[in-house]
C-alpha positions as CSV (number, residue, x, y, z in Angstrom):
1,X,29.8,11.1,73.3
2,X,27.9,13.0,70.6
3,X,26.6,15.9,72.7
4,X,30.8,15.9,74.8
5,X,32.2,16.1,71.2
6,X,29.5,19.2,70.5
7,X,30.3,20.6,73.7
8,X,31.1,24.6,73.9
9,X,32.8,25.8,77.3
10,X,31.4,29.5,78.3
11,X,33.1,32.3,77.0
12,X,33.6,35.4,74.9
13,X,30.2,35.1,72.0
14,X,32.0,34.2,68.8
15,X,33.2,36.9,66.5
16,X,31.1,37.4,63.7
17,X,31.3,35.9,59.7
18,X,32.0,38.6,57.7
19,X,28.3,38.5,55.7
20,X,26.9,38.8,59.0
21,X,24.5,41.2,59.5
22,X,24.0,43.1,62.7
23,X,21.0,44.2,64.5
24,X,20.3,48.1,65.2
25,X,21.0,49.0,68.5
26,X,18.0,49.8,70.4
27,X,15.7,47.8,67.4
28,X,13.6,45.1,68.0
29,X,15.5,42.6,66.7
30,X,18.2,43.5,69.1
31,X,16.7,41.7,72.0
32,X,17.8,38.8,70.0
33,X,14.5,36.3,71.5
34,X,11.4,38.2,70.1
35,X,8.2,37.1,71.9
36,X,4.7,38.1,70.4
37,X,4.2,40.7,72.7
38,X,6.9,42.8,72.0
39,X,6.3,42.0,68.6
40,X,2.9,43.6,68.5
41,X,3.8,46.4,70.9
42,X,6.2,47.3,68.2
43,X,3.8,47.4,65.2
44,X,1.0,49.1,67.2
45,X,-0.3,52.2,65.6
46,X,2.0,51.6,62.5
47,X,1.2,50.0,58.4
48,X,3.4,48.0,56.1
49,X,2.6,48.8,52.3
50,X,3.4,45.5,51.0
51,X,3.5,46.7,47.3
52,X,6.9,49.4,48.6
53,X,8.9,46.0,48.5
54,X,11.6,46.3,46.3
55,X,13.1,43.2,44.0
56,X,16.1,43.6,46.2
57,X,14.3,43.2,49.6
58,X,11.8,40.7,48.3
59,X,14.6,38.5,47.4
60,X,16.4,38.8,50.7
61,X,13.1,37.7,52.5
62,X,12.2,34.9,49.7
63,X,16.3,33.6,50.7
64,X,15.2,33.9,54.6
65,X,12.4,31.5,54.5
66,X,9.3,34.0,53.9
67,X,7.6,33.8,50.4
68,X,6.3,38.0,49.7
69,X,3.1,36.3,48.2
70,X,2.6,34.7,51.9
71,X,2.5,38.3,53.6
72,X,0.2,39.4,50.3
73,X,-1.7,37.0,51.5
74,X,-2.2,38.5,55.0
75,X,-3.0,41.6,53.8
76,X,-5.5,40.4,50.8
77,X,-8.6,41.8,52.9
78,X,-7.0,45.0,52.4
79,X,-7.3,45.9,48.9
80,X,-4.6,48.7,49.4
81,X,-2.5,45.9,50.2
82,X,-1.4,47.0,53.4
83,X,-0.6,45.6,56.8
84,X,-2.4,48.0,59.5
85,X,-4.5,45.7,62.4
86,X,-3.4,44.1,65.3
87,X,-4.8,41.1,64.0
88,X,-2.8,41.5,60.4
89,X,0.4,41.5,62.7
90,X,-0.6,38.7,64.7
91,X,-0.9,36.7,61.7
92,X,2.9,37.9,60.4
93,X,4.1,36.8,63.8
94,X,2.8,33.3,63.5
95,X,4.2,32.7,59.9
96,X,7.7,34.1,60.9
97,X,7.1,32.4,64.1
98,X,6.7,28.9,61.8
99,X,10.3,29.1,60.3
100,X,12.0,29.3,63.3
101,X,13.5,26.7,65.1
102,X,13.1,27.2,69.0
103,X,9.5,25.3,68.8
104,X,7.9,28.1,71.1
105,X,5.0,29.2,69.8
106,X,5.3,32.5,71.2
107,X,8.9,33.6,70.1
108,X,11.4,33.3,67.5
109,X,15.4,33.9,67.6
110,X,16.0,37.2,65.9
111,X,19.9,37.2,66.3
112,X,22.8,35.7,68.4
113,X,25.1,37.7,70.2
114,X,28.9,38.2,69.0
115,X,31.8,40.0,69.5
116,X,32.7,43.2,67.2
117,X,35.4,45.0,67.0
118,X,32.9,47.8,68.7
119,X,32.1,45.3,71.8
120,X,29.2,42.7,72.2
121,X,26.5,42.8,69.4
122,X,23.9,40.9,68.0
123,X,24.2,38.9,64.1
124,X,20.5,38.4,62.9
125,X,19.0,35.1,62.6
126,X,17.0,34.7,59.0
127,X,13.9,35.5,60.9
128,X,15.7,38.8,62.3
129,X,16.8,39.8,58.4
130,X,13.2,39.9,57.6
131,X,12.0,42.0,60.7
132,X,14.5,44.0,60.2
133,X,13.6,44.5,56.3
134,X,9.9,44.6,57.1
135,X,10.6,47.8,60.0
136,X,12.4,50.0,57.1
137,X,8.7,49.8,55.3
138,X,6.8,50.6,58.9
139,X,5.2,53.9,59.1
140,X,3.7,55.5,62.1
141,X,-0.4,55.6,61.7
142,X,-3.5,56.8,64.2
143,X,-5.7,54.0,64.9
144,X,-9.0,54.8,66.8
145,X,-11.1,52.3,68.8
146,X,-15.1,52.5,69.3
147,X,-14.6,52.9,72.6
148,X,-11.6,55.5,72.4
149,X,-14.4,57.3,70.8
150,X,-17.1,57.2,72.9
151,X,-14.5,58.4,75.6
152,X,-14.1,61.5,73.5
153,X,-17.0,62.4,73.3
154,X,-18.3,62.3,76.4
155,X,-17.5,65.9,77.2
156,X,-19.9,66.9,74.3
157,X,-23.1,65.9,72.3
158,X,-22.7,65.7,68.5
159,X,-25.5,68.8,67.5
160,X,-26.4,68.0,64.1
161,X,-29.0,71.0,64.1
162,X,-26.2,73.6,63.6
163,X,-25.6,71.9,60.1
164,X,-28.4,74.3,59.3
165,X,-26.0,77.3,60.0
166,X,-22.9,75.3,58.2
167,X,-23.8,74.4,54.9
168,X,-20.1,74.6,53.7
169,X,-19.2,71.9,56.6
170,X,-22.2,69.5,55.6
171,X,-21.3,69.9,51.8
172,X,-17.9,69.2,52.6
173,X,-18.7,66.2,55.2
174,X,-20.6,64.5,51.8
175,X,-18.0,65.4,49.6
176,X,-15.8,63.0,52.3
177,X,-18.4,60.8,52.3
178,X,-19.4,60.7,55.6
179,X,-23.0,59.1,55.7
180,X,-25.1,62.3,57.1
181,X,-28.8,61.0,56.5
182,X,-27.9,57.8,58.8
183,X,-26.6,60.1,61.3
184,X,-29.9,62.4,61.3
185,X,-31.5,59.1,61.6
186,X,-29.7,57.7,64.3
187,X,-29.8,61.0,66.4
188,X,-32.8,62.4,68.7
189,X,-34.0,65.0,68.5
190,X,-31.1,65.9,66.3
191,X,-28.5,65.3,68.4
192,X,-26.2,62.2,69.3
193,X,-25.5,61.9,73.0
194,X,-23.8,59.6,75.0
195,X,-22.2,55.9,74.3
196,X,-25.4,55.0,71.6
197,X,-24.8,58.2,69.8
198,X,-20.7,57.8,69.5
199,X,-21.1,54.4,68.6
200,X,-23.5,55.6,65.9
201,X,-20.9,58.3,64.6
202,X,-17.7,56.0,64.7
203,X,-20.2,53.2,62.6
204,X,-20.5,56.3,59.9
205,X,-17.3,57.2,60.1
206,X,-15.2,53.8,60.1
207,X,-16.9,53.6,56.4
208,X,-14.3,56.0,55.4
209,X,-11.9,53.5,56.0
210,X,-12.8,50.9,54.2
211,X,-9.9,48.3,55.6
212,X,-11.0,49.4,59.4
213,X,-12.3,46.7,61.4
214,X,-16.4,47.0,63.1
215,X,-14.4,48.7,66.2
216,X,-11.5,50.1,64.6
217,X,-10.4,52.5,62.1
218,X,-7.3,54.4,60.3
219,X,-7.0,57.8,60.4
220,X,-3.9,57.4,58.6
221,X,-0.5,59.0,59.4
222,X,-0.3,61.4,62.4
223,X,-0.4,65.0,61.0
224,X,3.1,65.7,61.7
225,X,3.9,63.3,59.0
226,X,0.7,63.4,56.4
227,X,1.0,65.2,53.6
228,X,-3.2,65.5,53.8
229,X,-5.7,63.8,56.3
230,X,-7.2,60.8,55.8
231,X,-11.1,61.2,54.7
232,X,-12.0,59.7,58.1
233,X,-9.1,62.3,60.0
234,X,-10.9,65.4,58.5
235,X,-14.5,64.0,58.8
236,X,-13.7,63.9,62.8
237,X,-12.0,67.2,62.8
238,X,-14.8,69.2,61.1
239,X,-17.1,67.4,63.3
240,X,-15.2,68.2,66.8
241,X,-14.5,72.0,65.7
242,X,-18.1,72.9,64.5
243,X,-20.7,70.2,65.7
244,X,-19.7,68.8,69.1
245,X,-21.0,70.9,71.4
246,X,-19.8,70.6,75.0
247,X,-21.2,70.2,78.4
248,X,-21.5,73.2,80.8
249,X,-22.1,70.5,83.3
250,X,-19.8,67.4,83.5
251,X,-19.9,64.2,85.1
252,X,-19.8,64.9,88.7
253,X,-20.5,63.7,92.1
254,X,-21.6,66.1,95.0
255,X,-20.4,65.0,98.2
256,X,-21.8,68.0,99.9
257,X,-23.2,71.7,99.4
258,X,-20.2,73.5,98.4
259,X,-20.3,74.2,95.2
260,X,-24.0,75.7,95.6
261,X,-25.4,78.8,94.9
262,X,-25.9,81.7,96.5
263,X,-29.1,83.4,97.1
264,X,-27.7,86.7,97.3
265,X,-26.7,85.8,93.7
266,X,-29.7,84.0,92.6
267,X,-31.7,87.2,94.0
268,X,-29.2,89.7,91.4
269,X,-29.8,87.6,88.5
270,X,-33.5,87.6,88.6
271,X,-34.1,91.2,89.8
272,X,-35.8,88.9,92.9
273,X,-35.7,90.7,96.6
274,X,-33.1,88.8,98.5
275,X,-35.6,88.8,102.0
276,X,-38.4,87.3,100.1
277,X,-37.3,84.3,98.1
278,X,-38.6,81.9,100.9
279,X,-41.9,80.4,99.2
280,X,-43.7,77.1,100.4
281,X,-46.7,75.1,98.6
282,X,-48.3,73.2,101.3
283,X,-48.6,69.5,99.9
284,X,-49.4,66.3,101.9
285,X,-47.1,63.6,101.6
286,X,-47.5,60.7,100.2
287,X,-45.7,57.3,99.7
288,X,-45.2,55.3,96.6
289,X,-47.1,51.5,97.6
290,X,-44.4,49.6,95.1
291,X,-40.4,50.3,93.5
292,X,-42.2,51.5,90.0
293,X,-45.1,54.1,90.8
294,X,-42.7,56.8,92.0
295,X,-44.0,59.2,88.9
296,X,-47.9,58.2,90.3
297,X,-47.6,59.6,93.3
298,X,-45.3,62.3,92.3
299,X,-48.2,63.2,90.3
300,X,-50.4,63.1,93.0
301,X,-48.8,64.7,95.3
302,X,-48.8,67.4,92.7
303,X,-52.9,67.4,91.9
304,X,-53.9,67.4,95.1
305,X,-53.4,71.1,95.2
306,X,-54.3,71.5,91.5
307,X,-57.8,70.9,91.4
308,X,-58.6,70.3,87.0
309,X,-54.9,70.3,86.5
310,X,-53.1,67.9,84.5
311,X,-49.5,67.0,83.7
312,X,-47.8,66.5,80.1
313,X,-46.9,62.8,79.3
314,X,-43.3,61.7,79.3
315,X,-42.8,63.2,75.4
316,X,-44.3,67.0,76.9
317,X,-41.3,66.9,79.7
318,X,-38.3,69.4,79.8
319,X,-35.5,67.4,79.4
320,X,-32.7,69.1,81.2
321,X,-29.6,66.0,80.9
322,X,-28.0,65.0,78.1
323,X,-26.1,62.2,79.3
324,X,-25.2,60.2,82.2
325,X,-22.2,58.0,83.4
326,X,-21.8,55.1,84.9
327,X,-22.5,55.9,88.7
328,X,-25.3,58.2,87.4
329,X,-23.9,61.4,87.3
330,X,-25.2,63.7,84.0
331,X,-24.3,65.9,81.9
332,X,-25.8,68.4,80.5
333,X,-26.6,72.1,79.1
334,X,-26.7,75.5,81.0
335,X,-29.2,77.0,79.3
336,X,-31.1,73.8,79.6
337,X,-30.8,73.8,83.7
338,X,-31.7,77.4,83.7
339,X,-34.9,76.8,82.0
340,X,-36.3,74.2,84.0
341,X,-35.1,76.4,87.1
342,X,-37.2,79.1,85.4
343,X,-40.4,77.3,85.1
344,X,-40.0,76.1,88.6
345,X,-40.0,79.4,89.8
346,X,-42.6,80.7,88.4
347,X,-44.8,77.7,89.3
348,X,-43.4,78.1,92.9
349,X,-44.5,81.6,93.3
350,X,-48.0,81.0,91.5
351,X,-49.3,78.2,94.1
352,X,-47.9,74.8,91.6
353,X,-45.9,72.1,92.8
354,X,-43.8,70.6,90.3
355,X,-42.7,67.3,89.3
356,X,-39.1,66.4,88.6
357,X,-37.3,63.2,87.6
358,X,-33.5,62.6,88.9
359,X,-30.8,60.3,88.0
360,X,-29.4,57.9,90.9
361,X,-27.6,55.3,89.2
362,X,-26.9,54.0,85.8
363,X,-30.3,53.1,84.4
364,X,-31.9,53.1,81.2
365,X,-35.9,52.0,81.9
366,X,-37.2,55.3,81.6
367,X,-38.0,56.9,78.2
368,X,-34.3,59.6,78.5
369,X,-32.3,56.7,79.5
370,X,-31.6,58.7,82.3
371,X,-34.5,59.2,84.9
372,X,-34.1,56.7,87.6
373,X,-37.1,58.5,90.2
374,X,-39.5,61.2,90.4
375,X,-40.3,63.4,93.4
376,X,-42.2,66.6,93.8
377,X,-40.8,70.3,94.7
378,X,-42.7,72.3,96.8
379,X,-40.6,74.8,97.9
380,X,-37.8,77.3,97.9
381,X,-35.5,78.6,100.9
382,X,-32.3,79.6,101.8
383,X,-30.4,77.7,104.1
384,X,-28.2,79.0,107.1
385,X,-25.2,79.4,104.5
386,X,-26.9,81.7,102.7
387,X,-27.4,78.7,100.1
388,X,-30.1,78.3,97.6
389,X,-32.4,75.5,97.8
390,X,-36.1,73.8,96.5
391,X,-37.7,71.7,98.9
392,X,-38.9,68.5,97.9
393,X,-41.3,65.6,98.7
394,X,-39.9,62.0,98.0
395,X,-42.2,59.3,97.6
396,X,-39.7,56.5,98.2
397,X,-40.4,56.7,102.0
398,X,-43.5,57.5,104.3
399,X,-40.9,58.0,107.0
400,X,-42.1,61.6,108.5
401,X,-38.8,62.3,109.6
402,X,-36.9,61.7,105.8
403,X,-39.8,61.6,103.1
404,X,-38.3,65.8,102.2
405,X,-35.5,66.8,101.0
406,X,-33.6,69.8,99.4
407,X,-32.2,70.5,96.1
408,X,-29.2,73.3,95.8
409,X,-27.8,74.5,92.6
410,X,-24.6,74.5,91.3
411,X,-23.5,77.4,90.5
412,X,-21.4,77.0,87.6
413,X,-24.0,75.3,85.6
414,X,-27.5,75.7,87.4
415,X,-28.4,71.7,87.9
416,X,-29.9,71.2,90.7
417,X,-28.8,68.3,93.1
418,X,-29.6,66.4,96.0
419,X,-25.4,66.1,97.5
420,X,-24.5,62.4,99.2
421,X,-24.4,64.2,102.3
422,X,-27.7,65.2,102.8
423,X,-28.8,62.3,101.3
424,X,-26.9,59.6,103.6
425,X,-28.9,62.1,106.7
426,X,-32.1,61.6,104.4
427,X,-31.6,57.6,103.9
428,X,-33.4,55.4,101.6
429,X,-32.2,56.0,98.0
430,X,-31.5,59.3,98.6
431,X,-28.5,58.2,99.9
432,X,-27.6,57.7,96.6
433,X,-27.6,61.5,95.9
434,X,-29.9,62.9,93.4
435,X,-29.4,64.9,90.1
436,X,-32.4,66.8,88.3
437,X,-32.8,66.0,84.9
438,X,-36.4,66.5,83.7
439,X,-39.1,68.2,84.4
440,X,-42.6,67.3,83.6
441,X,-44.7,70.8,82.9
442,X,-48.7,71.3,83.4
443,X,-50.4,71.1,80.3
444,X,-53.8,72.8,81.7
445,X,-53.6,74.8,85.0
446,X,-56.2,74.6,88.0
447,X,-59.2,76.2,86.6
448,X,-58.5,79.9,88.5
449,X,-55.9,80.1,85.6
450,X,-55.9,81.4,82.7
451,X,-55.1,78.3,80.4
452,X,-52.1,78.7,77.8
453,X,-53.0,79.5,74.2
454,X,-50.1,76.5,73.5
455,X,-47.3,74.9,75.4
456,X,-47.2,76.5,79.0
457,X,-43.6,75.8,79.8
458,X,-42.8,77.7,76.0
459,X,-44.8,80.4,77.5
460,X,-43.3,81.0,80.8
461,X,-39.7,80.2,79.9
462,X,-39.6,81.8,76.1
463,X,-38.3,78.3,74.5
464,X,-39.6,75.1,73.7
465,X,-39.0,72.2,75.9
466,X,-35.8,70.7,75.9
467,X,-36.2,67.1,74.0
468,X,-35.1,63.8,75.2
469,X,-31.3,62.3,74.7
């Protein structure tokens, strides 16, 4: 009898009282049912400075149910006051979310629909007033994640070297704040490369804003609406414009040859006569016995023609990538790729095999992080294309038939690659593909030498090894 007596037939919405206010059209509390994610989506990338209340609004949200010391108390990790994190608006979802009445967890009821004079809208519901007050006080902000970062970045290395020819940028990076010493600590060889080395910047840089969370950070309002960047906003500018320095080669995969170079254009560039660049060391094979003593017979391969030779150590090697991905691919430096090239060369055309490592997959257990395998050149041709290519001996098989290979050189940024192609015919890992990115110089040549005053790579190529990541 109670619920007939309460009983509403379908019809028209009711028109509204005449304190009734009405939600915005296209605003959130329009929807009239406002479910957590739509809440959040809302607030993403946006702040609420609590202390911008007014007496006026902080009344109309004490009469709605929501005490203004209760969102103060949200935000009191921020000393600023200020509501910015996804988690600081998950936690004002839940206590508006407690004064409603629907008992879902997950939504409140923003409004009710009515009639207007103007056709169907919707009234707010107490917890739609105090949406509605709390989106006059949202402004637009630039969050960045660790990971949105890294991403970044990974088209570049941070240099921290050229500091030395930017002393107004470093002064002005402490003036900021910006914690250099840790970085030059945290970098090798100077430089910050790859997923360890953005992590390493965004830890720096997230202490610029001090309410950030460990993998998030302010950079405060977009620059379309900032009157002056955050601290944290410049410090990443001044680093992207003057110390990233970008790739010449990207990530990439080689499915075949086509991107290689030319000899007719390898032969131009190094003054080289085009029908002679054919030049062969003759090396017996030999096979590795388990997976981890590639480099040992690499090496051997390489003595057994270098009688009182020996080989640098892994810190003495020409470190050519900067960074890989995740399916192995690196990155890295033309003028780095050049000079290992160069000191290949010459070895080549003096009688020297030389030992390379490659990347084949995502690996860290070498002392780049990037290595994965080590294999020996001992040649140089040109293919029926016309294409440049090095010969080289794989120890990962005593097959006859697949234990050589051939590397060809891209000719935009002169790494030299082992293409899926050839590598499927090859088998073994080498269907993998293989990318070049270190190569491990003599330190004393055969005894028919003369032996190097100092480093021999420095002398042949005219610069100093390249170091590792």
């Amino acid at each position: 009898a109670a619920l007939e007596a309460a009983f509403v037939p379908d019809g028209p919405p009711p028109p509204p009282s005449a304190d009734a206010t009405l939600a915005a059209p296209g605003s959130l509390t329009a929807m009239g049912t406002v479910d957590d994610a739509s809440f959040l989506e809302r607030f993403r990338n946006t702040r609420i400075d609590l202390e911008r209340l007014t007496a006026q609004d902080q009344a109309t949200l004490e009469a709605a149910g929501i005490r203004p010391a209760a969102l103060l108390a949200i935000a009191a990790r921020h000393r600023d006051k200020v509501l910015r994190t996804p988690a600081d608006f998950a936690a004002l979802f839940a206590a508006i979310d407690a004064k409603d009445q629907n008992r879902d967890p997950h939504s409140f009821l923003a409004g009710v629909p009515v009639t207007t004079l103007d056709g169907p809208a919707m009234a707010l519901s107490p917890m739609g007033i105090v949406v509605a007050t709390l989106e006059r006080y949202a402004e637009p902000q630039v969050m960045l994640t660790r990971d949105q970062l890294v991403e970044r970045l990974q088209g570049g290395e941070i240099d921290l070297t050229r500091l030395i020819d930017r002393p107004e940028v470093e002064r002005r990076l402490t003036e900021l704040g910006l914690d250099l010493p840790g970085l030059r600590a945290a970098a090798r060889s100077g430089r910050l490369v790859g997923v360890a080395g953005g992590r390493a910047f965004f830890d720096r840089l997230r202490r610029l804003d001090p309410y950030g969370s460990t993998t998030e950070l302010s950079l405060g309002p977009p620059p379309s609406v900032a009157q002056s960047p955050s601290r944290a906003a410049e410090a990443l500018a001044l680093v992207e414009q003057h110390l990233v320095r970008p790739y010449d080669q990207p990530f990439r995969g080689y499915t075949d040859n086509s991107r290689a170079l030319d000899a007719a254009s390898f032969a131009a560039a190094t003054g080289r006569d085009p029908e002679a660049l054919a030049v062969t060391v003759d090396v017996r094979h030999q096979a590795q016995r388990t997976d981890t003593d590639c480099f040992v017979y690499a090496e051997r391969m390489a003595l057994s023609v270098a009688s009182g030779a020996r080989l640098g150590e892994m810190q003495d090697s020409h470190y050519m990538a900067r960074a890989e991905d995740g399916s192995g691919y690196v990155a890295g430096h033309r003028d780095d790729f050049d000079a290992g090239r160069r000191y290949i060369d010459w070895c080549l055309q003096n009688g020297l095999p030389v030992v390379v490592g490659v990347s084949r997959k995502d690996a860290d257990y070498n002392y780049d992080r990037i290595t994965d395998h080590f294999v020996t050149i001992v040649g140089r041709g040109v293919d029926e294309n016309g294409k440049l290519y090095y010969t080289f001996l794989d120890p990962a098989t005593s097959d006859r038939e697949r234990r050589s290979g051939r590397f060809f050189v891209d000719q935009e940024s002169g790494m030299m690659f082992l293409d899926m192609q050839s590598g499927a015919a090859q088998g073994g890992i080498a269907a993998e593909g293989y990318q070049v990115s270190q190569v491990r110089p003599w330190v004393r040549l055969p005894s028919t030498f003369t032996q190097p005053a100092g480093s021999h790579f420095e002398e042949v190529t005219g610069r100093s090894p390249g170091r590792a990541p």
